[in-house]
C-alpha positions in Angstrom: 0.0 0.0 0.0 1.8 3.3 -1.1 1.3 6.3 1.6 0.2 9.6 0.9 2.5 12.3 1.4 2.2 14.2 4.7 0.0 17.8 4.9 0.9 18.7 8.7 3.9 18.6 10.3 5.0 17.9 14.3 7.1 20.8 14.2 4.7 23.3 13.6 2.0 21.3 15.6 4.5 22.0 18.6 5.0 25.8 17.2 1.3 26.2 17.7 0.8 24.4 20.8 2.6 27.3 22.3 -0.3 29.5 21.6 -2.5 26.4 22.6 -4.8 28.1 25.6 -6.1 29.5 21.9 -6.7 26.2 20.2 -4.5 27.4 17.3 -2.8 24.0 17.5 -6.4 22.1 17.9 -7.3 24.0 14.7 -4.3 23.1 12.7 -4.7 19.6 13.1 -8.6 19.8 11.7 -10.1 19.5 15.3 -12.4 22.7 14.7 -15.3 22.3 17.6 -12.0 21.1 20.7 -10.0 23.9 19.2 -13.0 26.5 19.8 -13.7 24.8 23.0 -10.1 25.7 24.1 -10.2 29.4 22.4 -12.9 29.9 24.7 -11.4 28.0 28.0 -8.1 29.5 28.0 -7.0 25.6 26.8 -9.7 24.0 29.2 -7.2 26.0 31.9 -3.8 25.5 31.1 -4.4 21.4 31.7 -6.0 20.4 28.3 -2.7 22.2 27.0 -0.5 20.4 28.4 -1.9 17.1 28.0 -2.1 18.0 24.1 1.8 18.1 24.4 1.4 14.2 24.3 -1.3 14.0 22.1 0.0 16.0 19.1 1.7 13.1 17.1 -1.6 11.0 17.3 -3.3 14.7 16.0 -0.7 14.5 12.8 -0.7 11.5 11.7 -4.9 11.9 11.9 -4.9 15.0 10.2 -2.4 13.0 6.9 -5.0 10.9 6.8 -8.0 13.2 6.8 -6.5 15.9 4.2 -5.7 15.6 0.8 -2.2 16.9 -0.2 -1.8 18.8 -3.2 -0.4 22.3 -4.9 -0.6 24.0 -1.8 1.0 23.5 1.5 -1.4 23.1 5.1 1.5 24.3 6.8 2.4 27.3 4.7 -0.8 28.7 4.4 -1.2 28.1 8.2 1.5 30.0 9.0 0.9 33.0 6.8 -2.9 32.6 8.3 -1.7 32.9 11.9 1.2 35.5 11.5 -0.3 37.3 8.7 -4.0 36.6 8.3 -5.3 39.7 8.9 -3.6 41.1 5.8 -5.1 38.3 3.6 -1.5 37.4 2.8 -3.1 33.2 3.4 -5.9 33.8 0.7 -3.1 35.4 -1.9 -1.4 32.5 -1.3 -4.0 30.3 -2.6 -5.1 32.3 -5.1 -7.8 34.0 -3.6 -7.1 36.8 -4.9 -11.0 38.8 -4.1 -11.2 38.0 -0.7 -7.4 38.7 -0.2 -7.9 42.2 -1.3 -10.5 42.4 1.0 -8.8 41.1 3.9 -6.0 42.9 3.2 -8.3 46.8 3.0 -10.6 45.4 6.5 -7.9 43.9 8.7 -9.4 40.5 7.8 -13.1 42.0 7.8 -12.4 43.4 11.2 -11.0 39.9 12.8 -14.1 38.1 12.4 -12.7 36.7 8.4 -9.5 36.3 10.4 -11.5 34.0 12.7 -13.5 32.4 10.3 -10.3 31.0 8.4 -9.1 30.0 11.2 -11.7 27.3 12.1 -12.0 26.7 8.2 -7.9 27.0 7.0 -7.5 23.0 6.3 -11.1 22.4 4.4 -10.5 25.7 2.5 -6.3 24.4 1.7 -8.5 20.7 0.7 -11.1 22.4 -1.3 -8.4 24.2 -3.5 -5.9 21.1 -3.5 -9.0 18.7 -5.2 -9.8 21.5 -7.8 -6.4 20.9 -9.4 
């Protein structure tokens, strides 16, 4: 059986579990409803963080499994998303070129598109990977 080639990465898992009271690692790894539980409990207090420290190679290796890889790079557009999101710089990058523009004139519609992408980044990355 030939395997897929990875879309997420431990490393940057681990990058974003440092931010995890805010579920930014949860939402990498496709776990939308756990990572808005944690964005909204501080990381269920500090102790769902740091038993995620444990769990994030399980969270990869579900995440390969889940999302289809393709032209453009989960990580990459995860990290312009979470450093530069409200700039739009993520939807440029997959050539959304519209909404980028618009991101990039309303600070990511005011931080609500911001959000948005965030609990939607790897089915939006999927969605453009199986048009090509």
């Amino acid at each position: 059986m030939e395997e897929r080639a990875s879309t997420h990465s431990i490393p940057l898992g681990y990058l974003l579990w440092i931010f995890g009271f805010t579920g930014s690692h949860r939402f990498y790894y496709g776990k939308t409803w756990t990572g808005i539980l944690y964005y909204c409990t501080f990381g269920l207090l500090g102790v769902g963080w740091i038993i995620d420290f444990f769990l994030i190679p399980g969270m990869e290796r579900e995440s390969n499994r889940r999302f289809v890889p393709g032209r453009y790079n989960y990580s990459v557009a995860w990290l312009l998303l979470t450093f530069l999101g409200i700039f739009g710089v993520h939807r440029f990058y997959l050539g959304k070129w519209i909404s980028g523009i618009i991101w990039l004139c309303t600070g990511g519609l005011l931080g609500v598109g911001w959000l948005y992408d965030f609990m939607n980044m790897n089915e939006i990355v999927n969605e453009q990977n199986l048009l090509i």
